[in-house]
N, C-alpha and C positions, 0 to 999 in steps of 0.2 A: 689204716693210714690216718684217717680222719682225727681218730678216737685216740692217738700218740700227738698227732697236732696239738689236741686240746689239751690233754696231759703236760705236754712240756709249755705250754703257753699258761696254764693255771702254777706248774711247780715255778715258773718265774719269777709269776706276780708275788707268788706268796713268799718266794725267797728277797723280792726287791723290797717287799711289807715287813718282815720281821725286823723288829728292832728300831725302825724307819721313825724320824722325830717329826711328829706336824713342821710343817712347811710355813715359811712366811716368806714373803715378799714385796717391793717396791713397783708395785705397776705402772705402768704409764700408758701415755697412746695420743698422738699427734698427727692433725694433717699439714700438707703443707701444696701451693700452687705459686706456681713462679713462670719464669720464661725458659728457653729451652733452643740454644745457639749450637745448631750442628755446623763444625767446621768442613769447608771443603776436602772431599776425598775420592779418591779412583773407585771407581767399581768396576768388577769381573767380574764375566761369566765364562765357564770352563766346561766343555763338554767334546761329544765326535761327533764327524763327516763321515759317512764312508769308510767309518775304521778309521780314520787319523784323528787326531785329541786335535781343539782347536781352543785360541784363548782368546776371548774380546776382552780391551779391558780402556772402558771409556775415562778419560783423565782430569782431574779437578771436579767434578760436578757437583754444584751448589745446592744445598738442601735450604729448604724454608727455616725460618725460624717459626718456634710454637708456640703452646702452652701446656706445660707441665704440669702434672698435682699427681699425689699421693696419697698413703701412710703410713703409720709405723707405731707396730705394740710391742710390747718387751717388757721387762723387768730384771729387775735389782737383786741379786739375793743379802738376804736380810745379814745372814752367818757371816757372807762374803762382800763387804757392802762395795768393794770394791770390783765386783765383776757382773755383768749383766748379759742378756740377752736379747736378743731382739732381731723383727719380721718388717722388712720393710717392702713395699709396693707401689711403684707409680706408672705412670704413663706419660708417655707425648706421642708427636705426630710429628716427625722433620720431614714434611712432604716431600719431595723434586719439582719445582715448574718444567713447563717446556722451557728446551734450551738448545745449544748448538754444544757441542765436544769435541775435544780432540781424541779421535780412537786409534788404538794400536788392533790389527789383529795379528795372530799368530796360528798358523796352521802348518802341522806337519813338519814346525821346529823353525819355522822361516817368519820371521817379525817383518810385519807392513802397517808404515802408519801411514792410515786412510784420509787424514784431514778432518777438516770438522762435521759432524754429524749430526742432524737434530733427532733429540733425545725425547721423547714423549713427557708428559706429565705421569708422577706416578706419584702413588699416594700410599703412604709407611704409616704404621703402625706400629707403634715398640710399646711393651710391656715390659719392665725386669723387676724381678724378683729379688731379693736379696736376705741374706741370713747373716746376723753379727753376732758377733762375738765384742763386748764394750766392756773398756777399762776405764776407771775416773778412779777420782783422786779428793775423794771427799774429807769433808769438816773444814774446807775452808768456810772464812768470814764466819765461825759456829757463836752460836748464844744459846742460853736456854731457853728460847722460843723456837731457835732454829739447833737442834744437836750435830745433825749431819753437816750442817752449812748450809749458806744462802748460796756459796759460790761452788760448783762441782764440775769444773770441767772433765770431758772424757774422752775417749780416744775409740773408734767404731772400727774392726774388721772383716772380711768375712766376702766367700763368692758371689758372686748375682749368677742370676741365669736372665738371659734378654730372650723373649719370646717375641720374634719381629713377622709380619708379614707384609708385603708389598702387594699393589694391586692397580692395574692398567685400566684406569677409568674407561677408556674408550673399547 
């Protein structure tokens, strides 16, 4: 089993290698740190009693504002100069203060809103991840010092994954 792994993993390579032209590229890589305005939002939590599903879902709660930073490598292909790639990385922290809410709950399919509740401090942590896919549009403003252009704007797509965790200081 082992020894057919390695097999089909070595006939790969050598089939991705045959013919394969040296590679060139546009690298880049940039950090970047800003501010970080998380807008009011509901939060829920969803779980059972006793066998019956029950829904808490605390309404408007205001998150801190932060501090952001990141960054981000990728590259240009050379053949393609119009398409790139790229790994981007940052973080912030949109806390919760203590506060008061207006909470709904829900149990056993029956909505009751409780009035306002005070909400602990809770302290957030977001990581995301993200992977692009970039389209530009180069050779503007070009000269023969600059071929490609001085001016390349581009256009970034592509999924993030947010890696968040929450945590009840007290």
């Amino acid at each position: 089993m082992r020894a057919n792994r390695l097999f089909v993993t070595v006939a790969l390579l050598g089939a991705l290698g045959v013919g394969a032209t040296p590679a060139s590229a546009e690298w880049f890589g940039d950090l970047y740190l800003g501010g970080a305005f998380t807008e009011n939002s509901d939060l829920t939590a969803k779980g059972s009693f006793n066998g019956s599903p029950f829904e808490i879902t605390a309404r408007d709660v205001r998150f801190d504002s932060s501090v952001t930073g990141g960054g981000r490598l990728g590259y240009w292909f050379e053949k393609l100069p119009w398409l790139g790639l790229g790994l981007d990385i940052a973080y912030f922290a949109p806390n919760i203060s203590a506060q008061s809410v207006d909470t709904n709950v829900k149990l056993g399919g029956v909505a009751t809103n409780i009035g306002s509740v005070p909400f602990d401090r809770v302290k957030l942590d977001v990581t995301d991840v993200s992977f692009d896919l970039m389209l530009r549009w180069p050779g503007l403003v070009a000269s023969s010092q600059f071929p490609k252009g001085r001016l390349q704007p581009y256009l970034t797509v592509g999924p993030a994954i947010f890696l968040t965790t929450a945590k009840d200081p007290s």
